[in-house]
PDB file with one MODEL, atoms N, CA, C and O in Angstrom:
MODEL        1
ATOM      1  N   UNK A   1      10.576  -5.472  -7.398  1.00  0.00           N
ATOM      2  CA  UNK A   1      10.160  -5.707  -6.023  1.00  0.00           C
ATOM      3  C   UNK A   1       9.183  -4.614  -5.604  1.00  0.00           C
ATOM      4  O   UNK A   1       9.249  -3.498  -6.119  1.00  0.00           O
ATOM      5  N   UNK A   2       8.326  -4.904  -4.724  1.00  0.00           N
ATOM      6  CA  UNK A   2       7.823  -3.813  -4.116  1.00  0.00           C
ATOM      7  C   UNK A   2       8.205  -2.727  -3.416  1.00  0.00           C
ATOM      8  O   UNK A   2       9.254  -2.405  -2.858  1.00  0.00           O
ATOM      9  N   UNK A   3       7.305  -2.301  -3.534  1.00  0.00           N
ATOM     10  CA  UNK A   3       7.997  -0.213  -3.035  1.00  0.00           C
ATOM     11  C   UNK A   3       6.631   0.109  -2.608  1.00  0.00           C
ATOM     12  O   UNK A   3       5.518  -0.172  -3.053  1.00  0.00           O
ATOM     13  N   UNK A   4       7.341   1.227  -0.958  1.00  0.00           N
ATOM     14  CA  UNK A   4       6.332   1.783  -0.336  1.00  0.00           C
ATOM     15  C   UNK A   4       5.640   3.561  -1.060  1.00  0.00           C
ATOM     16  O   UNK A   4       6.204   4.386  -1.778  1.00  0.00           O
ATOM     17  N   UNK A   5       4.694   3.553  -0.649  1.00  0.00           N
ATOM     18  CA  UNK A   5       5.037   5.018  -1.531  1.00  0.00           C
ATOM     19  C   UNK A   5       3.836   6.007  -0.012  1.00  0.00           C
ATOM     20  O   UNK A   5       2.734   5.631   0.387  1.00  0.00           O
ATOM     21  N   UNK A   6       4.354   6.816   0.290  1.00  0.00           N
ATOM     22  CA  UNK A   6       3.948   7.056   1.430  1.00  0.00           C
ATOM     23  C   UNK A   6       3.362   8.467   1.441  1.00  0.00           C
ATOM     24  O   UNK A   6       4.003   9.332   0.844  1.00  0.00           O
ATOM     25  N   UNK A   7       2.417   8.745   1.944  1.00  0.00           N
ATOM     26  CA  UNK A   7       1.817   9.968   1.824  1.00  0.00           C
ATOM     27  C   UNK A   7       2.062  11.010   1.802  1.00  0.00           C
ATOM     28  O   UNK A   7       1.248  11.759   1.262  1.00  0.00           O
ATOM     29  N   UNK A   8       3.254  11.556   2.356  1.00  0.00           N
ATOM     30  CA  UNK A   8       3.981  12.562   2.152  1.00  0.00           C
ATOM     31  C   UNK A   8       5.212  12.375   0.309  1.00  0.00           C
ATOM     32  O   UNK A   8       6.406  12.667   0.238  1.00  0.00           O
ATOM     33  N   UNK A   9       4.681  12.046  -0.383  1.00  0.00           N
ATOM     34  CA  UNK A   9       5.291  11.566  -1.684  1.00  0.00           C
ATOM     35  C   UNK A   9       6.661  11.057  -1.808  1.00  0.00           C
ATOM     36  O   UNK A   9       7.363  11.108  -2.819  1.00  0.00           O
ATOM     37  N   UNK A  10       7.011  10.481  -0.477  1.00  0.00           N
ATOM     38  CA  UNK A  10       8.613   9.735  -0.647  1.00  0.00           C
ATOM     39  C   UNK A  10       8.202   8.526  -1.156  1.00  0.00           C
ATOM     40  O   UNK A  10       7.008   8.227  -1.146  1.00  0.00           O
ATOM     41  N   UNK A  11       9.276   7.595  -1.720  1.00  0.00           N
ATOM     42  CA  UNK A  11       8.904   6.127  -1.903  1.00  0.00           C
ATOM     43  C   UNK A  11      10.175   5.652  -1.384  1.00  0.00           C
ATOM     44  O   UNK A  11      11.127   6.404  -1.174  1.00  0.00           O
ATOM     45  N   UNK A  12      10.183   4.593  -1.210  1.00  0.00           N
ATOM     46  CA  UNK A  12      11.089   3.332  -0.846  1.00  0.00           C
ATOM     47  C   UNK A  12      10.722   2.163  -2.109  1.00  0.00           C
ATOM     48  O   UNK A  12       9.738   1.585  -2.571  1.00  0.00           O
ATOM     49  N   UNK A  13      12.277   2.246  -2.328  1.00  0.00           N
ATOM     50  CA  UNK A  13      11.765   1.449  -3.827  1.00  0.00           C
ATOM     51  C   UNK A  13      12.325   0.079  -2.937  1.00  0.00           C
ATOM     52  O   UNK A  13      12.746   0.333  -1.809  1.00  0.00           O
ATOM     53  N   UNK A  14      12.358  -1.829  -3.537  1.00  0.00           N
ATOM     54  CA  UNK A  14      12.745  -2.599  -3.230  1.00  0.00           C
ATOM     55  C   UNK A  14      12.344  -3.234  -1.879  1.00  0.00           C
ATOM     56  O   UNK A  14      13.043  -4.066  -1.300  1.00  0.00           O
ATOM     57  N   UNK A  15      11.235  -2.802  -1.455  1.00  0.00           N
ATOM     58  CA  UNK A  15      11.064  -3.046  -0.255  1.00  0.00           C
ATOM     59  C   UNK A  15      10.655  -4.778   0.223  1.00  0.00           C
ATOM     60  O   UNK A  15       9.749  -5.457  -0.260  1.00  0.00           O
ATOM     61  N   UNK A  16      11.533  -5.142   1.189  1.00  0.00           N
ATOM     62  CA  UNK A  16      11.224  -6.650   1.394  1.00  0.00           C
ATOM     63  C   UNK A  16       9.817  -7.117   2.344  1.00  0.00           C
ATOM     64  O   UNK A  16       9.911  -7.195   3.569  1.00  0.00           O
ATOM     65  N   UNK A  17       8.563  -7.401   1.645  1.00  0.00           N
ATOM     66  CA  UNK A  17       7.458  -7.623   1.710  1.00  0.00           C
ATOM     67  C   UNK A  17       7.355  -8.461   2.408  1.00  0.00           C
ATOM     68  O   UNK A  17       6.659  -8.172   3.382  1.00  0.00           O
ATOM     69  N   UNK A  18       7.860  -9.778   2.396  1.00  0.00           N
ATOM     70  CA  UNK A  18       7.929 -10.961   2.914  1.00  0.00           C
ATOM     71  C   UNK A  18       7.201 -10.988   4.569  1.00  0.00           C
ATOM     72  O   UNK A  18       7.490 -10.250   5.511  1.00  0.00           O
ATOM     73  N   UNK A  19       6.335 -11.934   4.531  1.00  0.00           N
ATOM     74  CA  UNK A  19       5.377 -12.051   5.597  1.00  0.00           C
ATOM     75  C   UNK A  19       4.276 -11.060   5.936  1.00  0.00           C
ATOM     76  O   UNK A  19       4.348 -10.056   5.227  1.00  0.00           O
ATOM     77  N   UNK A  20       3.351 -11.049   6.750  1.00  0.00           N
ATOM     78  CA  UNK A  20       2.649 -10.308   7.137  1.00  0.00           C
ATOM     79  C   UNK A  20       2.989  -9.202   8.072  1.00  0.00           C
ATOM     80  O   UNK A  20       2.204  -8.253   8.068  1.00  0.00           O
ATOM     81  N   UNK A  21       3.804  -9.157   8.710  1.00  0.00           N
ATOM     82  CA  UNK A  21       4.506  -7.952   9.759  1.00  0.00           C
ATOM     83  C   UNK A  21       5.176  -6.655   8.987  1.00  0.00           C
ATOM     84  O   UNK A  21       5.238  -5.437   9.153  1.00  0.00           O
ATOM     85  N   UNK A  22       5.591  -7.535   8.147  1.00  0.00           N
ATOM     86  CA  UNK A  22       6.294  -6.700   6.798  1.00  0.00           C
ATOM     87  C   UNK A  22       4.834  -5.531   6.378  1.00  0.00           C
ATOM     88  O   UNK A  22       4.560  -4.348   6.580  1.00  0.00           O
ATOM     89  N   UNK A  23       4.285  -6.556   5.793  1.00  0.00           N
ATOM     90  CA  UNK A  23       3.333  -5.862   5.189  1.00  0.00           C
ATOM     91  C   UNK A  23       2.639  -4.464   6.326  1.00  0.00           C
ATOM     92  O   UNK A  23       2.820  -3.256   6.170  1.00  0.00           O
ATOM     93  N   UNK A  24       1.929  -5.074   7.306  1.00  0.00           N
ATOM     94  CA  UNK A  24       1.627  -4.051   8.738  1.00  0.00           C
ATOM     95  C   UNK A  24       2.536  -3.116   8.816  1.00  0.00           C
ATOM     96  O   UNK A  24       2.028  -2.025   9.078  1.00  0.00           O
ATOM     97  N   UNK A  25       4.150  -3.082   8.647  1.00  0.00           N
ATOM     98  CA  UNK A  25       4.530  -2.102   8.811  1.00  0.00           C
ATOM     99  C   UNK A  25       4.590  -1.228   7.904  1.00  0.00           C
ATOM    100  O   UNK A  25       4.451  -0.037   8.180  1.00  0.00           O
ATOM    101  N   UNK A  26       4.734  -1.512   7.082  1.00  0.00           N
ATOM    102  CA  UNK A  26       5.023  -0.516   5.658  1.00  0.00           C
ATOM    103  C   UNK A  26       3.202   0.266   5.828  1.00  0.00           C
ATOM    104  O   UNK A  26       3.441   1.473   5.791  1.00  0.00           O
ATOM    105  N   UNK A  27       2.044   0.141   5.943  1.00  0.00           N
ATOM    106  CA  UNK A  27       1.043   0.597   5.755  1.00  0.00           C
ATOM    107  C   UNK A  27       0.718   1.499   7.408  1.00  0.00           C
ATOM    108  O   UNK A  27      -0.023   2.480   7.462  1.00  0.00           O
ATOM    109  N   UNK A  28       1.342   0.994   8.468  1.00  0.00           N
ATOM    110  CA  UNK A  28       1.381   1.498   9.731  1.00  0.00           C
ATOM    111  C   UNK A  28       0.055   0.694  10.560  1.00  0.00           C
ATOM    112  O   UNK A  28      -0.442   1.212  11.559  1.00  0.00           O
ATOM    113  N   UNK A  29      -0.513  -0.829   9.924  1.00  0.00           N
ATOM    114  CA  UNK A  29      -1.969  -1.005  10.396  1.00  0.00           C
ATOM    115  C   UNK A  29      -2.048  -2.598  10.055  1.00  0.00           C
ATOM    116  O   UNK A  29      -1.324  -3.375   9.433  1.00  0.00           O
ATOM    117  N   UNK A  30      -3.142  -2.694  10.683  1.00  0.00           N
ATOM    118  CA  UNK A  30      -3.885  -3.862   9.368  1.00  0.00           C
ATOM    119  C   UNK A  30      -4.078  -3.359   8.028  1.00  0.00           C
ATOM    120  O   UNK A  30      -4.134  -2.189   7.647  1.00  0.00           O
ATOM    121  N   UNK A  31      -4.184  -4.591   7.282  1.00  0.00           N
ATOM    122  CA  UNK A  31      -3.454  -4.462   5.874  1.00  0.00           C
ATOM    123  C   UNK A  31      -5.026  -4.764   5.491  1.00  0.00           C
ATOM    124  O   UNK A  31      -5.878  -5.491   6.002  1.00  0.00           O
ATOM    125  N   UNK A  32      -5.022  -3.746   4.193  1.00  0.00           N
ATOM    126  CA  UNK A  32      -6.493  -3.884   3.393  1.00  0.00           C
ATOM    127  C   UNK A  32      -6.249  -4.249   1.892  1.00  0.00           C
ATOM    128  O   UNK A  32      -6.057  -3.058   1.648  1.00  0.00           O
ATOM    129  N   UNK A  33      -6.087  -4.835   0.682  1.00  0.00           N
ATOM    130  CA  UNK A  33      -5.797  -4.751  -0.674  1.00  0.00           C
ATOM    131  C   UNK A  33      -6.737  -4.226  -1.125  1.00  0.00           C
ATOM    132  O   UNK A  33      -7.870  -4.238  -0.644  1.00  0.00           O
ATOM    133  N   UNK A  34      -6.246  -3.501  -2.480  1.00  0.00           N
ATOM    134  CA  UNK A  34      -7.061  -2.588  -3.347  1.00  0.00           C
ATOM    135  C   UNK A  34      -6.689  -3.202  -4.545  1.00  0.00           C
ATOM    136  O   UNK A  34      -5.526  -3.022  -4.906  1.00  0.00           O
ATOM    137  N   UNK A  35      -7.368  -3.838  -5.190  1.00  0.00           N
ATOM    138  CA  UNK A  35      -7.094  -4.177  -6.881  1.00  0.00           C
ATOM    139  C   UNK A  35      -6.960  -3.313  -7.971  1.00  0.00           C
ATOM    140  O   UNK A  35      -7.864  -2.512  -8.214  1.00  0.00           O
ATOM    141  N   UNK A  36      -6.142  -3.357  -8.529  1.00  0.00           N
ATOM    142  CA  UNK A  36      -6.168  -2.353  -9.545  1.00  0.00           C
ATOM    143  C   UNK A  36      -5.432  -3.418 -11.061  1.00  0.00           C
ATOM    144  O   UNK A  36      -4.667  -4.356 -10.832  1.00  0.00           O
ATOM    145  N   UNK A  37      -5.836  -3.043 -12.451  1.00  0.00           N
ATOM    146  CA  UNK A  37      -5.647  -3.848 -13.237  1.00  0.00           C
ATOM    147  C   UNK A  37      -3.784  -4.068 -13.363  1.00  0.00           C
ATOM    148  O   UNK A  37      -3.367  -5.174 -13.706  1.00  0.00           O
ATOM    149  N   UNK A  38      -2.943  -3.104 -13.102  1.00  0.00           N
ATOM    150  CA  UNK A  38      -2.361  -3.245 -12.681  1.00  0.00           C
ATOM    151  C   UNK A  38      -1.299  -4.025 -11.769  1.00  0.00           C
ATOM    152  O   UNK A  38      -0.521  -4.954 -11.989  1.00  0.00           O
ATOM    153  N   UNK A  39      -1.596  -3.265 -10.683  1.00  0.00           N
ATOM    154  CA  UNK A  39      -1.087  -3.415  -8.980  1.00  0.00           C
ATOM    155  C   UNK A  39      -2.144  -4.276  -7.730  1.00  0.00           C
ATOM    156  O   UNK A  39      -3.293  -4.600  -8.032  1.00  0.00           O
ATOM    157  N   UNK A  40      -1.694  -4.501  -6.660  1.00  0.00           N
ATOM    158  CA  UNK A  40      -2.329  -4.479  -5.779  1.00  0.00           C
ATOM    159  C   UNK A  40      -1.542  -3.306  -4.417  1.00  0.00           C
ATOM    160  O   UNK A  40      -0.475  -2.862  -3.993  1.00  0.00           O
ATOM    161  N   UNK A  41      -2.398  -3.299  -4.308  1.00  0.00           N
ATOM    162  CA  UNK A  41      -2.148  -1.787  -3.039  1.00  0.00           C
ATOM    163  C   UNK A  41      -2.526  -2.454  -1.938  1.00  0.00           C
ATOM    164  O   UNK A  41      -3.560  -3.109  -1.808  1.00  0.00           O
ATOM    165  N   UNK A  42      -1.575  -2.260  -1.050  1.00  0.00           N
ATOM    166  CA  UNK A  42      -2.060  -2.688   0.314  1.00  0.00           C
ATOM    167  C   UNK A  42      -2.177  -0.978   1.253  1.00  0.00           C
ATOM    168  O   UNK A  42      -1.508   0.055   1.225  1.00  0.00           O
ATOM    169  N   UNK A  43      -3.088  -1.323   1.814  1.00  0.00           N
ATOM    170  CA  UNK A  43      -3.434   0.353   2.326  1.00  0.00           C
ATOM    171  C   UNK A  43      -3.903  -0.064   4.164  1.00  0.00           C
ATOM    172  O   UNK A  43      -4.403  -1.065   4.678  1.00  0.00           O
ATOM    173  N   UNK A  44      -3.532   0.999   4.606  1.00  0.00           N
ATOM    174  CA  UNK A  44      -3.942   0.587   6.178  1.00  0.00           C
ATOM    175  C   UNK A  44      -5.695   0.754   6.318  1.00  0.00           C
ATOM    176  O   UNK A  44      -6.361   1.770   6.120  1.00  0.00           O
ATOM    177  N   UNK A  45      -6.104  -0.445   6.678  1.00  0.00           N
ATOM    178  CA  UNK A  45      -7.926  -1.014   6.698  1.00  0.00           C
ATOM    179  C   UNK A  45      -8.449   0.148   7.520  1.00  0.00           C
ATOM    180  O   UNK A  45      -9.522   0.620   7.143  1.00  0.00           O
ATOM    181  N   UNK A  46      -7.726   0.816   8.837  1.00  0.00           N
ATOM    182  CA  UNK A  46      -8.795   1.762   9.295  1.00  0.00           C
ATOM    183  C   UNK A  46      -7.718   3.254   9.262  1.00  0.00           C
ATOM    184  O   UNK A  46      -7.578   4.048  10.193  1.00  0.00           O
ATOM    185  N   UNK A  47      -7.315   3.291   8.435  1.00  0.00           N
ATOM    186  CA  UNK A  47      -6.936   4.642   7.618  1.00  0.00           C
ATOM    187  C   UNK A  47      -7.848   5.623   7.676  1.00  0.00           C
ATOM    188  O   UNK A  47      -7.393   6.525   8.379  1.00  0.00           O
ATOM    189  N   UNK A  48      -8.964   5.888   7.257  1.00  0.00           N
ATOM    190  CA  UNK A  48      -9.954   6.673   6.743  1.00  0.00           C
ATOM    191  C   UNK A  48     -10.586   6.670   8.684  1.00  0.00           C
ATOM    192  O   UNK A  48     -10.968   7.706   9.227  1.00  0.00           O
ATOM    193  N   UNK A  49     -10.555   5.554   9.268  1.00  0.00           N
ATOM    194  CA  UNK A  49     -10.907   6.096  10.959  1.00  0.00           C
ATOM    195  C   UNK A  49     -10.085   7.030  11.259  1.00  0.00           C
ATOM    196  O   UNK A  49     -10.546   8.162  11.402  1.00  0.00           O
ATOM    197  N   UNK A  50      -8.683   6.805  11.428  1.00  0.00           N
ATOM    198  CA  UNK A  50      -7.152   7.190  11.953  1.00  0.00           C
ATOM    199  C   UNK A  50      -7.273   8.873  11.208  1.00  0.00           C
ATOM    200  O   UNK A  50      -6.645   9.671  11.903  1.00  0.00           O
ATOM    201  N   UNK A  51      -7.758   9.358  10.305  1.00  0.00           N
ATOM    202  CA  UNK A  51      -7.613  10.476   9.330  1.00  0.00           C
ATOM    203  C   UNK A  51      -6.311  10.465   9.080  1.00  0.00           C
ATOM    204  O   UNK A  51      -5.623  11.327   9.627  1.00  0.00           O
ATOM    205  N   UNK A  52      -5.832   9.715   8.406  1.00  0.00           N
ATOM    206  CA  UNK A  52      -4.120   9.661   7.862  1.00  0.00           C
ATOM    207  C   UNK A  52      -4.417  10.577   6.592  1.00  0.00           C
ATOM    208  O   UNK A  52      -5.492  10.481   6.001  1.00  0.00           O
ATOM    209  N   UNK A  53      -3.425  11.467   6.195  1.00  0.00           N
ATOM    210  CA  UNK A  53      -3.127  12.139   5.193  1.00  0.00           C
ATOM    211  C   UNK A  53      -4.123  11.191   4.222  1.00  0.00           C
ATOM    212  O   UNK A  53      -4.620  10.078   4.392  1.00  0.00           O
ATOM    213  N   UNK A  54      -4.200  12.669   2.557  1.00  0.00           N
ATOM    214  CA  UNK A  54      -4.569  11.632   1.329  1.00  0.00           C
ATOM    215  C   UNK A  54      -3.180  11.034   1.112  1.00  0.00           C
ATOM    216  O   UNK A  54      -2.214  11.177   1.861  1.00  0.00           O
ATOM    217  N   UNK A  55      -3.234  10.279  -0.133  1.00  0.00           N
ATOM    218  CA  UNK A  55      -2.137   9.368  -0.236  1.00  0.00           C
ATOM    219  C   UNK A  55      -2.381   9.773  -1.928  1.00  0.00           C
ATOM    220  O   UNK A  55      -2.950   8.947  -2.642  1.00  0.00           O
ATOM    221  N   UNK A  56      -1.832  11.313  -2.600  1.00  0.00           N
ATOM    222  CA  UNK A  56      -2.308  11.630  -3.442  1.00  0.00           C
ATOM    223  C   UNK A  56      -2.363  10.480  -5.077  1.00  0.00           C
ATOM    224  O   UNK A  56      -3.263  10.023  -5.783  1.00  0.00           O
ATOM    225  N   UNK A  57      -0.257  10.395  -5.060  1.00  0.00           N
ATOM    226  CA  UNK A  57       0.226   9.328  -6.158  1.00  0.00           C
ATOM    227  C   UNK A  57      -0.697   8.049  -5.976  1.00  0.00           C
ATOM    228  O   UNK A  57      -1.219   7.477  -6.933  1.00  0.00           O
ATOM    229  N   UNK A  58      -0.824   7.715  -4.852  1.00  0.00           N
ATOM    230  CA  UNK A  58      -1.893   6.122  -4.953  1.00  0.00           C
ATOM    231  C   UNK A  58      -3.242   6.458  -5.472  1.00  0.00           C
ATOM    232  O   UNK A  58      -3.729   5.808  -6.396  1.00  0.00           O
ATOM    233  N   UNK A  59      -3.903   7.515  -4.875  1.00  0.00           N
ATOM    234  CA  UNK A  59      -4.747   7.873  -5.178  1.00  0.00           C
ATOM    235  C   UNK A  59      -5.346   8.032  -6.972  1.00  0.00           C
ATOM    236  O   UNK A  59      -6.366   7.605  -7.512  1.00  0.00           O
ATOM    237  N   UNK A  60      -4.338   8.728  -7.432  1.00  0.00           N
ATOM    238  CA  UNK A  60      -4.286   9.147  -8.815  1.00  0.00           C
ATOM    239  C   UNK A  60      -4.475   7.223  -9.517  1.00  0.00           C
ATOM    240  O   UNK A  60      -5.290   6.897 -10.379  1.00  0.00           O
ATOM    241  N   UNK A  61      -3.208   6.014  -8.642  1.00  0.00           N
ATOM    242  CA  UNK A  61      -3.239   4.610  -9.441  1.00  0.00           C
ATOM    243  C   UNK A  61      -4.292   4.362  -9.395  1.00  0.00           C
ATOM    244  O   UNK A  61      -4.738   3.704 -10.335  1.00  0.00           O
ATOM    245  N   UNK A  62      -5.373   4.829  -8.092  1.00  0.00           N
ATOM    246  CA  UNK A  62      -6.340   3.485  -8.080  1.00  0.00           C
ATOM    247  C   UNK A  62      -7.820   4.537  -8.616  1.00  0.00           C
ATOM    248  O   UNK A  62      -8.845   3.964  -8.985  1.00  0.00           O
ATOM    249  N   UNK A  63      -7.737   6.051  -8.589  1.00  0.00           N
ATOM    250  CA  UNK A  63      -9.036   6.310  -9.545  1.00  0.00           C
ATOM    251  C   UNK A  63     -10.285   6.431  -8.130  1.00  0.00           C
ATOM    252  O   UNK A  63     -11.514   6.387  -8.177  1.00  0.00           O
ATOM    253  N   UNK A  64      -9.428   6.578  -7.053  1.00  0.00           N
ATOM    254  CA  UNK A  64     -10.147   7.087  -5.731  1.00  0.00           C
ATOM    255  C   UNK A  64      -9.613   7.343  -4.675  1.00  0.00           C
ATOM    256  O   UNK A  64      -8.384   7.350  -4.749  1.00  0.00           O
ATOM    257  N   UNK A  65     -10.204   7.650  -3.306  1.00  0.00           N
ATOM    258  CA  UNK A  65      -9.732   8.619  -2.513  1.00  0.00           C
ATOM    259  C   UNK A  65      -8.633   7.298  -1.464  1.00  0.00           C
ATOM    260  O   UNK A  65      -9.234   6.424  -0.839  1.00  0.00           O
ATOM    261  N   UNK A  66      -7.159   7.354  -1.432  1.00  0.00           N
ATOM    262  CA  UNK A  66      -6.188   6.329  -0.353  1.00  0.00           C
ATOM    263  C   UNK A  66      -5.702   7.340   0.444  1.00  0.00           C
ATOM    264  O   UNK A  66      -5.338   8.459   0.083  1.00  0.00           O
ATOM    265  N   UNK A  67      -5.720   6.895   1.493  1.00  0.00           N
ATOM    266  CA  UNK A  67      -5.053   7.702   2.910  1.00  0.00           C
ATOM    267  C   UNK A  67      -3.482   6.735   3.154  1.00  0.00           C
ATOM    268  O   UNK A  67      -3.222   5.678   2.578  1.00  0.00           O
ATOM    269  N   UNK A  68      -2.857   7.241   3.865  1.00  0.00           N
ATOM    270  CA  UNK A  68      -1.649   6.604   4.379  1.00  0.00           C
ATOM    271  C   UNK A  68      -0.620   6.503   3.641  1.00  0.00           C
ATOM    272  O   UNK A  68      -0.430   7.383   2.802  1.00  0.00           O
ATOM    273  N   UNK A  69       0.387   5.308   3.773  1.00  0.00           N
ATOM    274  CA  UNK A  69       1.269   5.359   3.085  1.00  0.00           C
ATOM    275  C   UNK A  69       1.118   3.639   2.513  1.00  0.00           C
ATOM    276  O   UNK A  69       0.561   2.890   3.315  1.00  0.00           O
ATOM    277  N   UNK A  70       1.449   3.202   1.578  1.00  0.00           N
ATOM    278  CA  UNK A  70       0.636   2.182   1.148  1.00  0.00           C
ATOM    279  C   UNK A  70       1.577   1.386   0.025  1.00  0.00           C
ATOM    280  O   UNK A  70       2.198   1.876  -0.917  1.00  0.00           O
ATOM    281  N   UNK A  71       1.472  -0.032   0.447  1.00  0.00           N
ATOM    282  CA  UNK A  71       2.598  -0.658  -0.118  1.00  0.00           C
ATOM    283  C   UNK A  71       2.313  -1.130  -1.562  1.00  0.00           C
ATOM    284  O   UNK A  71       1.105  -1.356  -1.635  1.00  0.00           O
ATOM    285  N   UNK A  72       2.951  -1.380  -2.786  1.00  0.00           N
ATOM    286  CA  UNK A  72       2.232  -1.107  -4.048  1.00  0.00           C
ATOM    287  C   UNK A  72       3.136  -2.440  -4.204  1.00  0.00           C
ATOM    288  O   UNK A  72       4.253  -2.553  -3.699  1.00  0.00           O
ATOM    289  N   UNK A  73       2.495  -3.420  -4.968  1.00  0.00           N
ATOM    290  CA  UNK A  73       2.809  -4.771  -5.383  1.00  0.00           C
ATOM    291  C   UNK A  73       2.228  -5.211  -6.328  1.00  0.00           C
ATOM    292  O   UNK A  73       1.035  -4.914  -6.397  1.00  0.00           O
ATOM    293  N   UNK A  74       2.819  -6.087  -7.432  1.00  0.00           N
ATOM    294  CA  UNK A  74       2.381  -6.530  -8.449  1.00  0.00           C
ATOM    295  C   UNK A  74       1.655  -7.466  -8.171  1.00  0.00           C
ATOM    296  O   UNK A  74       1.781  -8.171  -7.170  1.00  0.00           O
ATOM    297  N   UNK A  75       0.647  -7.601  -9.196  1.00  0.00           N
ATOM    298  CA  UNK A  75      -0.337  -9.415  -8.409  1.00  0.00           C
ATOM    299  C   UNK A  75       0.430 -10.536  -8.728  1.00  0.00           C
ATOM    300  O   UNK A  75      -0.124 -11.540  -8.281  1.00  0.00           O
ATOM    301  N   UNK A  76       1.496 -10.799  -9.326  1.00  0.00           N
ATOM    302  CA  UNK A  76       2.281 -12.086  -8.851  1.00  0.00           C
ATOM    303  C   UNK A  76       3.069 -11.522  -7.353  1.00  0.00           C
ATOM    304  O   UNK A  76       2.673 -11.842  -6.233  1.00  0.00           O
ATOM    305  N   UNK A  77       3.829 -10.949  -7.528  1.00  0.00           N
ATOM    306  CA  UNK A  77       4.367 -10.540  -5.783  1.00  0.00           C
ATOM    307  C   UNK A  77       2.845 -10.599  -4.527  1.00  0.00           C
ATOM    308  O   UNK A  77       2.957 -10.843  -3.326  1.00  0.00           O
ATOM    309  N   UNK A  78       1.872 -10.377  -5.076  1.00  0.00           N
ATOM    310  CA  UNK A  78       0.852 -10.874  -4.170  1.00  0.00           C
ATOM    311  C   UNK A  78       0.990 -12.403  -4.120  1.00  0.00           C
ATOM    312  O   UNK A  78       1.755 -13.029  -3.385  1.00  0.00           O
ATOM    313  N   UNK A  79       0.137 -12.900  -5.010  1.00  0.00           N
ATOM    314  CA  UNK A  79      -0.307 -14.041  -5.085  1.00  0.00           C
ATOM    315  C   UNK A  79       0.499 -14.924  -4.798  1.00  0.00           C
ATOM    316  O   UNK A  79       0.161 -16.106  -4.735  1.00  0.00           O
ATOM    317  N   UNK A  80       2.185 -14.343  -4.484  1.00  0.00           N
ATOM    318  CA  UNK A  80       3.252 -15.693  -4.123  1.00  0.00           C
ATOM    319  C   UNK A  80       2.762 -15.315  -2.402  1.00  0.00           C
ATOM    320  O   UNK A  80       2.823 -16.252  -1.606  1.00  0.00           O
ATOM    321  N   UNK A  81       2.443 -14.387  -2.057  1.00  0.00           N
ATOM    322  CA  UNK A  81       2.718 -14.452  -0.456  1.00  0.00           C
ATOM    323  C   UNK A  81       1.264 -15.116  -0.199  1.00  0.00           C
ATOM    324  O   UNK A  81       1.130 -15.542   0.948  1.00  0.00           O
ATOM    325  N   UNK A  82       0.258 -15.264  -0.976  1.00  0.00           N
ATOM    326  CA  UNK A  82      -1.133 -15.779  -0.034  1.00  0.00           C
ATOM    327  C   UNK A  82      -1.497 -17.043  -1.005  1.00  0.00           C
ATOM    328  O   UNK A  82      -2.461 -17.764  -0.745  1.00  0.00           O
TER     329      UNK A  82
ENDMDL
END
């Protein structure tokens, strides 16, 4: 299941994704995806306005700079919700 992993390096493993509110909260925003061959990352869209912390561990998955705290999902756990 998905797990939040949040900028201050806590995670929440199992986290119930389900719907879009879900998603908004776990990121603190509107929801942006980041592809990775992997994962998909959902990251808050005006993060980088807001100056939210880096988001170092995401940062390191996706190979560039993530702010916030940011919900990490496999692309089938995507692709069932859209």
């Amino acid at each position: 299941m998905a797990r939040i992993i949040k900028a201050d390096g806590r995670t929440i493993n199992e986290y119930d994704y389900t719907g879009l509110e879900a998603k908004q909260k776990a990121v603190g925003g509107w929801i942006e995806p980041v592809y990775t061959s992997d994962w998909v990352i959902l990251v808050n869209e005006e993060g980088h306005l807001e100056n939210l912390p880096m988001n170092l561990e995401v940062s390191a998955m996706c190979g560039r700079v993530i702010v916030g705290d940011c919900l990490v999902m496999t692309h089938k756990e995507w692709s069932s919700e859209n």
